[in-house]
C-alpha positions in Angstrom: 51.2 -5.5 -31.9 50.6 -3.0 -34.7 49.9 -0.1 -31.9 52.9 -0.9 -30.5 55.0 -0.3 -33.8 53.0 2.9 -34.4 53.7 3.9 -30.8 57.9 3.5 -31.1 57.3 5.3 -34.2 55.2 8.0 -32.7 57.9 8.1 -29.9 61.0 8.2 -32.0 59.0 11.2 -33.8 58.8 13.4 -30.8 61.1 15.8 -31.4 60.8 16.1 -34.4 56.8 16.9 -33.3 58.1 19.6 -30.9 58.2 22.6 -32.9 55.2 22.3 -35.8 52.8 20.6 -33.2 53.4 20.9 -29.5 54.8 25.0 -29.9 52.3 26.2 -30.9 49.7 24.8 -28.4 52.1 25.5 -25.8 51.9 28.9 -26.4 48.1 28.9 -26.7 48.2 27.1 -22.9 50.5 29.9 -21.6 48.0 32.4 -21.8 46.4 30.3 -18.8 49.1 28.6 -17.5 53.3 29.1 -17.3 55.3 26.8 -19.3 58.7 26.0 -18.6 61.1 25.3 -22.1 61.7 21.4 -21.2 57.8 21.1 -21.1 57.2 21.7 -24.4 59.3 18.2 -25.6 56.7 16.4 -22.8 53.9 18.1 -24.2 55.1 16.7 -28.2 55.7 13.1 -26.5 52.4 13.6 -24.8 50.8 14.4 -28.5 52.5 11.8 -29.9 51.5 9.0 -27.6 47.6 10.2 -27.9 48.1 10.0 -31.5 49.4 6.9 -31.0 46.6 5.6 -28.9 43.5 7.1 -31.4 45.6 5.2 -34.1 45.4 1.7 -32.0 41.9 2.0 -31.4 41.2 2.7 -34.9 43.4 -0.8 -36.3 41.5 -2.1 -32.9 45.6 -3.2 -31.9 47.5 -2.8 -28.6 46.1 -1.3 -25.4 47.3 1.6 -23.0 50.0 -0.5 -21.7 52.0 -1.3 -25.0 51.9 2.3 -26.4 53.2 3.8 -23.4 56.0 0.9 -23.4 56.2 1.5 -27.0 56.3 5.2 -26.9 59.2 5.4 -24.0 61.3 3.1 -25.8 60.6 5.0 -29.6 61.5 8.3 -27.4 64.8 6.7 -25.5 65.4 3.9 -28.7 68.4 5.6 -30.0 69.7 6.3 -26.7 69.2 2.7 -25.8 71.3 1.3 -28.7 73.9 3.2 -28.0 73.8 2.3 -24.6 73.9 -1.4 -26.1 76.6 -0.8 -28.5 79.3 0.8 -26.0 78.4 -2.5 -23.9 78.8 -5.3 -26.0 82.0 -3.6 -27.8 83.3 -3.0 -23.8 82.9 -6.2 -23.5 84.6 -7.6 -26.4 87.8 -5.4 -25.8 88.3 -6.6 -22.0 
């Protein structure tokens, strides 16, 4: 359970990840290979969810399954509330 929690949190950090972290590798890989902009934020989630994984092992909590599922909804969480929000308050006014 606890390398789930770290994983939403590791998703919910992506982008802030993007530019200290995941730039500067990405522009170490383009010497070799092309990057395209929108890669670089999948790169960062990418980071973020191995972090997420080493951290699991470590507290010997969660397995590959819950920290992806825990990273996609820390990446999409806020997204996914809002979603909720507009639903429920649709809902009440109809």
């Amino acid at each position: 359970m606890l390398g789930f929690i770290v994983a939403v949190i590791a998703g919910f950090l992506t982008p802030h990840a993007e530019t200290p972290v995941a730039a500067p590798l990405a522009r170490w890989i383009e010497r070799w290979i092309p990057m395209r902009p929108g890669e670089v934020r999948l790169l960062a989630f990418a980071l973020m969810l191995l972090a997420a994984g080493l951290v699991s092992v470590l507290l010997d909590s969660g397995s590959a399954f819950w920290i992806v599922l825990g990273g996609t909804l820390g990446y999409f969480g806020t997204r996914i509330v809002t979603a909720f929000r507009e639903q429920v308050q649709h809902r009440r006014q109809g």
